[in-house]
C-alpha positions as CSV (number, residue, x, y, z in Angstrom):
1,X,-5.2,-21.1,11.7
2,X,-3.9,-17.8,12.8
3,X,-4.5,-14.4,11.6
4,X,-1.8,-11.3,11.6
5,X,-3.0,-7.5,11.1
6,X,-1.1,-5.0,9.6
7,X,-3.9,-1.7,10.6
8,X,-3.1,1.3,8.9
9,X,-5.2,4.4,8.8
10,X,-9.2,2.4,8.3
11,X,-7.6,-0.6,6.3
12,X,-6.7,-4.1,8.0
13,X,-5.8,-6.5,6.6
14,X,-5.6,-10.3,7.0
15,X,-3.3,-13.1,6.0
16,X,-4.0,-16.9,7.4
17,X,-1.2,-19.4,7.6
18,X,-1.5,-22.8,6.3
19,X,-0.6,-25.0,9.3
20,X,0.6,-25.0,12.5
21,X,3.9,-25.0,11.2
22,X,4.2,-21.9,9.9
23,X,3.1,-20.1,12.9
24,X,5.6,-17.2,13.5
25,X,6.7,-17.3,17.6
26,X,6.0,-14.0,19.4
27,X,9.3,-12.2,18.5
28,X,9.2,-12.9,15.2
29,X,5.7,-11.3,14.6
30,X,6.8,-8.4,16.8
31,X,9.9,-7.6,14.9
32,X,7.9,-8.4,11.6
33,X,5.2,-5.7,12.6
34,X,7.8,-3.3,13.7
35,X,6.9,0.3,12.3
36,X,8.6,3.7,11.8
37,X,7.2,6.7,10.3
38,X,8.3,6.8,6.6
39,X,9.1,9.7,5.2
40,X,11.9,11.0,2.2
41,X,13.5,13.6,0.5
42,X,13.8,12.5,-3.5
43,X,15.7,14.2,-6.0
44,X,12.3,13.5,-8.1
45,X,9.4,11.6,-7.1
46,X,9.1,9.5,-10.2
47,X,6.0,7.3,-9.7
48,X,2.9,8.2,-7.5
49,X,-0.1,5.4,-7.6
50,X,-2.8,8.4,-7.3
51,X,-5.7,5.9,-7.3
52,X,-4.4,4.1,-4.1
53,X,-3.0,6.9,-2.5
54,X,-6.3,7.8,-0.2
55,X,-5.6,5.0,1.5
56,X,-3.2,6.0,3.3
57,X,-3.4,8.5,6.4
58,X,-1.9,11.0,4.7
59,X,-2.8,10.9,1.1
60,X,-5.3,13.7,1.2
61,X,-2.0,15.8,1.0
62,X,-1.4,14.0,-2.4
63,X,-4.2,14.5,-3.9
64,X,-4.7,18.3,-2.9
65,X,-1.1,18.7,-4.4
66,X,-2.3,17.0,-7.4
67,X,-5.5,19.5,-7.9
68,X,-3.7,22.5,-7.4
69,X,-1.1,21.4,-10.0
70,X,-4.3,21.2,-12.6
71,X,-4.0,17.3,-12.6
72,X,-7.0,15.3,-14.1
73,X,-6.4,12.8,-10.9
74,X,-8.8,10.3,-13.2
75,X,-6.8,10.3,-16.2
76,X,-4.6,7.1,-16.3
77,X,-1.1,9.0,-17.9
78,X,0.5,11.7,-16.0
79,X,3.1,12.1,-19.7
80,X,-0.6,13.4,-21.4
81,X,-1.1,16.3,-18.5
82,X,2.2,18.6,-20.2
83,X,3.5,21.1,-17.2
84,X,0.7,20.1,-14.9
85,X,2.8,16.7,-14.3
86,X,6.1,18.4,-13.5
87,X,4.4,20.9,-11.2
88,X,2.4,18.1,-9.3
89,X,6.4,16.6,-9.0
90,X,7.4,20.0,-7.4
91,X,4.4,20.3,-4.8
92,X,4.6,16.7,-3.6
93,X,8.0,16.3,-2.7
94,X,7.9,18.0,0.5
95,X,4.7,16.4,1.4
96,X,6.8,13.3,1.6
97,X,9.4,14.8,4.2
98,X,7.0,15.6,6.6
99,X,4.4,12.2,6.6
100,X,3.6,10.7,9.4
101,X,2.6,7.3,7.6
102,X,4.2,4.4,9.4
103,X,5.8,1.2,7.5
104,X,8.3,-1.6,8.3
105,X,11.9,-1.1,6.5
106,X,12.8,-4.0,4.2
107,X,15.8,-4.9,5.3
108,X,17.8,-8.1,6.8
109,X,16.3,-8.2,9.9
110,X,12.6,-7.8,8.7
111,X,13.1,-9.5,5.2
112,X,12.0,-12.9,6.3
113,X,8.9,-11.9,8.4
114,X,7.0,-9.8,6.0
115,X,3.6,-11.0,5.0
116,X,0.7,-9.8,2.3
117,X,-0.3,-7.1,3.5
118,X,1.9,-4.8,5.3
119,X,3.0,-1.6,4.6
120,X,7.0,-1.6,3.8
121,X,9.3,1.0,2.8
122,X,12.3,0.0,0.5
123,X,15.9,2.2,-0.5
124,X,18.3,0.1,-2.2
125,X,20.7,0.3,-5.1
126,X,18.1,-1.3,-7.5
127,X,17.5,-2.6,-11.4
128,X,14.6,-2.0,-13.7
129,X,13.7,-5.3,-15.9
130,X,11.1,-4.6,-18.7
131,X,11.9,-1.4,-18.9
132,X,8.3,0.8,-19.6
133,X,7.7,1.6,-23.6
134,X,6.0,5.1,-24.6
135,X,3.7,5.0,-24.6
136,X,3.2,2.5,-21.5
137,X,1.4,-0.5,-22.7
138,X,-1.4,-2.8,-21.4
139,X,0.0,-4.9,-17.9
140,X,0.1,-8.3,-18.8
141,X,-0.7,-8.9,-14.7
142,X,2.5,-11.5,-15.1
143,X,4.9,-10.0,-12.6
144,X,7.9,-11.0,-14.2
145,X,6.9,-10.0,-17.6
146,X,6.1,-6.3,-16.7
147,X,7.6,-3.6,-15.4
148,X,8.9,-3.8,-12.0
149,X,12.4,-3.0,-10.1
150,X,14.6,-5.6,-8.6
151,X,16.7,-6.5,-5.6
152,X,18.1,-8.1,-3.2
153,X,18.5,-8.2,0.4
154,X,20.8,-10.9,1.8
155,X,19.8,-13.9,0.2
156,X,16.3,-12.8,-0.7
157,X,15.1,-10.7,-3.8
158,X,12.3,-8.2,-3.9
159,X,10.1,-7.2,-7.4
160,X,8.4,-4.2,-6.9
161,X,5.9,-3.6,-9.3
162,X,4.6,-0.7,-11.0
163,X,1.9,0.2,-13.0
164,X,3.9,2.9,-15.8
165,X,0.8,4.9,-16.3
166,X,1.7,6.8,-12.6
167,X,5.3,7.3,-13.5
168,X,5.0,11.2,-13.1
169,X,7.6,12.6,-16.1
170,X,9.2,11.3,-19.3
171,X,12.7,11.8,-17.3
172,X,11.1,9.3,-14.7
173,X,10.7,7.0,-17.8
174,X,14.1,7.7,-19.0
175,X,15.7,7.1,-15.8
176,X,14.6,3.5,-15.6
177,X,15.8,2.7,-18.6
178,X,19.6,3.7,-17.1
179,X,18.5,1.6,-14.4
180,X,18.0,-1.3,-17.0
181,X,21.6,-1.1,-17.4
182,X,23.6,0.1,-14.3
183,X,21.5,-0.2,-11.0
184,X,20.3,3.1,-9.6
185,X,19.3,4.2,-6.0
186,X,15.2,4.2,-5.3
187,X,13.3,4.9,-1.9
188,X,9.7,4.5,-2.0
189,X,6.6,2.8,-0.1
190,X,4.6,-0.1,-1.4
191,X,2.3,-2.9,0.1
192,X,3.4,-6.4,0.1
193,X,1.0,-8.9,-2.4
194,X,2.9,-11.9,-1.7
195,X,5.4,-14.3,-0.5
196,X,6.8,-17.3,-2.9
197,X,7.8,-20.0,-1.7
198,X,11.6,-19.9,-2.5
199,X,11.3,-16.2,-0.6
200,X,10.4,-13.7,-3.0
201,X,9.1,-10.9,-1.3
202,X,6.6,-9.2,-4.4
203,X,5.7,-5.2,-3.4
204,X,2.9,-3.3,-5.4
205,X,5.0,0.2,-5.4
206,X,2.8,3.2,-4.3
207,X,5.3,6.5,-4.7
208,X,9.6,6.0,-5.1
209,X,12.1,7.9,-6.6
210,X,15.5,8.8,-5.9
211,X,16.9,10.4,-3.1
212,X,18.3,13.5,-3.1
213,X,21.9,13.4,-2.7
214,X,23.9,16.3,-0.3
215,X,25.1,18.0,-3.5
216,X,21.6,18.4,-4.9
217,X,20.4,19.9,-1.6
218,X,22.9,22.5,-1.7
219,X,22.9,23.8,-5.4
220,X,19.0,23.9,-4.4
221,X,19.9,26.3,-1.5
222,X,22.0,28.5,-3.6
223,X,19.6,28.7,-6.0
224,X,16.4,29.6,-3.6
225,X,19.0,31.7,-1.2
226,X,18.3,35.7,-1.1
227,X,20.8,36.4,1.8
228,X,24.9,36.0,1.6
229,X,25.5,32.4,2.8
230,X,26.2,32.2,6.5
231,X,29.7,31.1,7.5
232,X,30.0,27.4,8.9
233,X,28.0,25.7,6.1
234,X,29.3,22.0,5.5
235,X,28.2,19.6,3.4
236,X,26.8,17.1,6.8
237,X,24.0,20.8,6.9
238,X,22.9,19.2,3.5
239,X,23.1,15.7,4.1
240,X,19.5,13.6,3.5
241,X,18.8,12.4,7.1
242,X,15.5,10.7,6.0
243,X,18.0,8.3,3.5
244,X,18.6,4.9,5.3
245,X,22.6,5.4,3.8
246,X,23.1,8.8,5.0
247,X,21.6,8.8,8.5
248,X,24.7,9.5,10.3
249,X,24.5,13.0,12.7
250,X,26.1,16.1,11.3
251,X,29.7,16.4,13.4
252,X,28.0,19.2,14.9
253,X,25.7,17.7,16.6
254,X,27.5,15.2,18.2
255,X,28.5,15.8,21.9
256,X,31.8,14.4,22.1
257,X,33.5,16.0,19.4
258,X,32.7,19.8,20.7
259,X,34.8,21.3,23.3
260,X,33.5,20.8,26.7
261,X,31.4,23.5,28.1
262,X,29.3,23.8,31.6
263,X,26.3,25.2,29.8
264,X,24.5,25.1,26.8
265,X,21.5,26.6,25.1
266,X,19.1,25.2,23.3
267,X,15.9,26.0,20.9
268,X,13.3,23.0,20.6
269,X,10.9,23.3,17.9
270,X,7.6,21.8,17.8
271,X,4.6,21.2,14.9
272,X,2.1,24.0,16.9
273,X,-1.1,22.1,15.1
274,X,-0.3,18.8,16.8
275,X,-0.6,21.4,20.9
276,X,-3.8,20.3,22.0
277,X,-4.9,23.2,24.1
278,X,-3.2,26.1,25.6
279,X,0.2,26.1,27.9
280,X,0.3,22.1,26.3
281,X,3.8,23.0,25.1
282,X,4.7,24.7,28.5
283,X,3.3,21.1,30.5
284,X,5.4,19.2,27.9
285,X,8.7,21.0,28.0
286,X,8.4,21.3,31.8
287,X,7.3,17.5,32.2
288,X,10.7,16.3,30.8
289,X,13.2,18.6,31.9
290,X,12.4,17.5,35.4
291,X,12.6,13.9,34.2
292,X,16.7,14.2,32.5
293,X,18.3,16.9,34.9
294,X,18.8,16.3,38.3
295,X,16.6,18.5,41.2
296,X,20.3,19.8,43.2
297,X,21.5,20.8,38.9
298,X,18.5,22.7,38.3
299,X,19.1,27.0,37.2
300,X,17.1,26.5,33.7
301,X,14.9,29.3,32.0
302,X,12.5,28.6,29.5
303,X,10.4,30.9,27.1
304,X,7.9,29.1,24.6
305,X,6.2,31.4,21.6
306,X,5.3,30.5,17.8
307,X,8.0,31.0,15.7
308,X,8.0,34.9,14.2
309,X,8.6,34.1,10.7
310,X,6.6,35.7,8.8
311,X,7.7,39.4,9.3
312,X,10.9,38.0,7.8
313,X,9.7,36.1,5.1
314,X,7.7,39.2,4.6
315,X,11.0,40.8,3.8
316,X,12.0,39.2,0.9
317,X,14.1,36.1,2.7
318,X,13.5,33.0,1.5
319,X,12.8,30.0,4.0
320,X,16.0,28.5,2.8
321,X,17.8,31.5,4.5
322,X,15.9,31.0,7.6
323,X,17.1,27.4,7.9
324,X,20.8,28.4,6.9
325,X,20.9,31.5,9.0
326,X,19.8,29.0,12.0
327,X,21.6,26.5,11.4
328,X,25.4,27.8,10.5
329,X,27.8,28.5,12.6
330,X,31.9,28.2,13.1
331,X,32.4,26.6,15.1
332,X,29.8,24.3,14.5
333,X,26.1,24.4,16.3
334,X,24.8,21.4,18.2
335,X,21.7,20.4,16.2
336,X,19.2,17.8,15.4
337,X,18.2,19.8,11.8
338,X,20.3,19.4,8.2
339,X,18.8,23.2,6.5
340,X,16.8,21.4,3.7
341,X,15.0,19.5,6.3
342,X,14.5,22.6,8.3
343,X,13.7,24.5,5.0
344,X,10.8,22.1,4.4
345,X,9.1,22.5,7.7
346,X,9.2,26.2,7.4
347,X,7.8,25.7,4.8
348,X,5.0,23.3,5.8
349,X,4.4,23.8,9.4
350,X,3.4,25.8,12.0
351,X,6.3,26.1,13.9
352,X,6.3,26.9,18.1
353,X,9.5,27.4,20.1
354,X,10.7,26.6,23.8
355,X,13.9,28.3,24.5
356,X,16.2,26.1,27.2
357,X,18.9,28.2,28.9
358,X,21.5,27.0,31.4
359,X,21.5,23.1,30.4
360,X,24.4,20.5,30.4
361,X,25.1,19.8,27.3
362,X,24.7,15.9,28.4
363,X,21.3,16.8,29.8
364,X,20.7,18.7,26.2
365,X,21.5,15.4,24.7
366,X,19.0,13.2,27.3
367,X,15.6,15.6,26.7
368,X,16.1,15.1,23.0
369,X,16.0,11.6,23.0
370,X,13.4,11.7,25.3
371,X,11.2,14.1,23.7
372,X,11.4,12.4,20.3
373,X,9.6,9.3,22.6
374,X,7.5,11.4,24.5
375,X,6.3,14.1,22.6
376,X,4.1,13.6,19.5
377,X,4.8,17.3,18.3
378,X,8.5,17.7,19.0
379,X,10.6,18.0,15.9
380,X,14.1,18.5,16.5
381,X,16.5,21.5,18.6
382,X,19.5,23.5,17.6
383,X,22.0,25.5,19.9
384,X,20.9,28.9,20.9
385,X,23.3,31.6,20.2
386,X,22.4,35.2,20.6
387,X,25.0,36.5,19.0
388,X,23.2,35.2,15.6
389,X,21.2,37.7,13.9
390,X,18.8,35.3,13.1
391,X,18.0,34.2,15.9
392,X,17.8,37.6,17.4
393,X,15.0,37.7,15.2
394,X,13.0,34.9,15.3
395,X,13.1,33.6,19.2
396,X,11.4,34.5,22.3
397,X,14.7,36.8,24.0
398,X,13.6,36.7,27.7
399,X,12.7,33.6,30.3
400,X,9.0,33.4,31.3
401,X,9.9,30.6,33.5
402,X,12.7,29.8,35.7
403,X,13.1,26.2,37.2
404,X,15.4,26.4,40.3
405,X,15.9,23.1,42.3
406,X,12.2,21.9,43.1
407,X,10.6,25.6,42.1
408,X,8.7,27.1,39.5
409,X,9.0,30.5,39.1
410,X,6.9,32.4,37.2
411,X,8.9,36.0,35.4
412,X,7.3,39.5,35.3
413,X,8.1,42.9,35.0
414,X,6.6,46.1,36.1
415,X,4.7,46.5,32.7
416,X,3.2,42.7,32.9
417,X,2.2,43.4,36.8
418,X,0.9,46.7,35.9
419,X,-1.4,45.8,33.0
420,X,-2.4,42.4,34.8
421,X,-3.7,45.1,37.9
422,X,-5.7,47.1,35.7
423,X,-7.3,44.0,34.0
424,X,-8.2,42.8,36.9
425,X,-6.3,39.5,36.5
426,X,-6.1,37.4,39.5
427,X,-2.2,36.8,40.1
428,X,-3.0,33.7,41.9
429,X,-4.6,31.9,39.2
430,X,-1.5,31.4,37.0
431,X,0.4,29.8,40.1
432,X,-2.3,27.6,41.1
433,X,-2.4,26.1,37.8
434,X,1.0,24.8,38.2
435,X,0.3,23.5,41.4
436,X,-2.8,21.6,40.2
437,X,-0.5,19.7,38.3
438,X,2.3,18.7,40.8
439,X,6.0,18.9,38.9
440,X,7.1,21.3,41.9
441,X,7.2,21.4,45.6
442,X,6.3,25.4,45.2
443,X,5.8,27.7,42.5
444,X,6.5,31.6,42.7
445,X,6.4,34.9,40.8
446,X,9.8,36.4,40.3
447,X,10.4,39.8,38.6
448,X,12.7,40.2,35.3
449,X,14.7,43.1,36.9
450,X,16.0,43.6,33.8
451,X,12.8,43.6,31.8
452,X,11.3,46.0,34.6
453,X,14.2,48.7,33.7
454,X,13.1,48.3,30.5
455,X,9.3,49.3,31.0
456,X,10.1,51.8,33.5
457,X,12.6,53.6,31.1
458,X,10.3,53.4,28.0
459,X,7.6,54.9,30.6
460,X,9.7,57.8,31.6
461,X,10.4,58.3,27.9
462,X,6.7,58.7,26.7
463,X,6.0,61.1,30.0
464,X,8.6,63.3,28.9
465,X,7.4,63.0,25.8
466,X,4.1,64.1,26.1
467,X,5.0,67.1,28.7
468,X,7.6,68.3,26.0
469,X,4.5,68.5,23.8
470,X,2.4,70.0,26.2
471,X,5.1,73.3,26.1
472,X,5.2,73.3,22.0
């Protein structure tokens, strides 16, 4: 007998194989219990299995939407709950582009490995059989005779059940019944139950919908937008990155297709919640530029801040301008973000910023992979251009580190010195810090001249200033 676990959040689960026969080998089980972090962007989240949802890592988020859009999360019908339904529809759906809950892809090369038990995410052009009555009736507990959505993949099929009770709108209900007749695109999540023998894979459905197509991302911009659209909008800026058909990079953010340049700047964004104690982002930017560019190419600045959005939002822009207005550009900005997923972290996260000046755009390339490996809180970058208003705006516009060959050095100006001094700071202690931790042969201060004109002229300013109003 052998056991396999599929662990997720506090819940394990067990299967046991009946004879030595059926004993996976080693690569079968690893690519069986191969995991990526679901998450999607639907067009409407049609079905939402509230009563299983806590057990997953991140269904506290669910359920909070589901209270603060008046849901009775005991009552058995969403269609009974009038507006609170269609609310709950419009709070959740961003909850499900930033999870962090991990599942194995159905999907040719995983198909045949699944087990009872695992978590598995599903998109495919799918049918509905037993379409759900209003109102729902009583499960039979007969697979084939209730509801459920079908497909295949390769020479396998895969019933996904459903319990109609959670579908979360009548146009959820309606929608099925088109895809009783034509099949329809679904994403969703579910837990396997079991395996028949001729290779059925059966799936206990806890959220899917459909995915939001490019179109439906756009008119949603327009319609949330305060500011003129930005020039340089394309329909790749709306694409649905989190849809297994549409993963494909925006042309803009793929290297070989831009005109070669000896530099480029970038902004790297990161979820501030998931820094773990101060000058973490600083250790983690640092970390892995010295890993991808080379100590004898090394001129690199770097600033690092939380991202100042609220004193715009604060004007009357909407987060879907703030994503645009970052994003847009012609020619085209390298970037990682399409602005509806960019919208939705604005919206949900607190974002912090490391500005990278004076990188290959090959190297730019390298730290992104490598941060999406190494650093739990990274998100994504985007070219930095100052020339953008919006950027101007929102970004950290001087270096507070520069990174020359196998030195740190360590920016101020006259004001930062001066204040320091009459704090009584010790100017040693932010140097030994970087020491202590031993990316660089030697680490300096070095003085922003231009930042130290700055102080000195806004200085003279206030002096004559206040001896003008000594005279009055």
């Amino acid at each position: 007998m052998i056991q396999t676990g599929c662990i997720h959040g506090d819940i394990n689960i067990t299967t046991a194989a009946s004879s030595a026969e059926a004993r996976p080998t080693d690569e079968e089980l690893a690519e069986g219990l191969r995991k990526s972090t679901w998450q999607a962007r639907f067009s409407c989240v049609d079905f939402v299995n509230l009563p299983r949802i806590p057990m997953l890592s991140d269904g506290a988020a669910v359920l909070g939407a589901a209270r603060r859009a008046g849901l009775d999360v005991s009552a058995p019908l969403f269609l009974r709950q009038g507006l609170a339904a269609g609310l709950f529809v419009r709070l959740v759906k961003p909850v499900f582009e930033t999870w962090d809950t991990e599942a194995t892809a159905l999907c040719e090369n995983t198909i045949g490995r699944v087990h009872p038990g695992m978590m598995v995410s599903f998109e495919a052009r799918m049918r509905c059989r037993n379409a759900p009555k209003s109102p729902p009736r009583e499960l039979t507990g007969v697979p084939e005779q209730d509801p459920h959505l079908f497909f295949r993949v390769g020479e396998r099929s895969v019933l996904i059940s459903f319990d109609p009770r959670w579908l979360t709108t009548s146009t959820a209900s309606g929608t099925l019944h088109d895809a009783a007749r034509n099949p329809l695109e679904y994403s969703g999540l579910g837990l396997v139950r079991s395996v028949s023998e001729d290779g059925q894979v059966r799936v206990s459905a806890l959220v899917f919908g459909q995915p939001q197509t490019p179109a439906q991302s756009w008119f949603e911009y327009a319609k949330e937008s305060t500011l003129q659209s930005p020039v340089g909008l394309t329909e790749a800026d709306f694409r649905n990155e989190l849809a297994v058909n549409d993963q494909k990079a925006p042309r803009s953010a793929q290297p070989q297709e831009r005109k070669t340049v000896n530099r480029l700047d970038v902004t790297l964004f990161f979820d501030e919640d998931k820094l773990r104690f101060p000058g973490h982002l600083q250790r983690e930017v640092m970390t892995q530029l010295v890993r991808v560019v080379p100590e004898f190419r090394r001129d690199i600045g770097v600033a690092v801040a939380s991202l100042a959005i609220y004193g715009v939002l604060g004007q009357g822009v909407r987060s879907a301008d703030i994503a645009a207005h970052v994003l847009a550009r012609d020619p085209g900005l390298w970037k990682t973000f399409t602005v509806p997923g960019l919208t939705t972290l604005v919206d949900s996260v607190n974002l912090a910023v490391a500005t990278v000046t004076g990188m290959r755009e090959e190297q730019v390339r390298d730290l992104h992979e490598v941060m999406q490996t190494e650093v739990p809180s990274y998100l994504g970058g985007v070219e930095l251009d100052w020339s953008l208003p919006m950027h101007r705006r929102l970004l950290p516009e001087r270096d507070q580190f520069r990174v020359v060959g196998a030195e740190l050095r360590l920016k101020y100006s006259a004001a930062s010195r001066y204040t320091a001094q009459i704090n009584g700071d010790d100017l040693d202690e932010p140097l030994d810090e970087w020491r202590e931790r031993g990316l660089f042969r030697s680490v300096a201060w070095e003085e922003d001249v231009a930042q130290s004109t700055a102080d000195e002229q806004a200085a003279a300013s206030l002096v004559r200033a206040w001896q003008n109003a000594q005279f009055e």
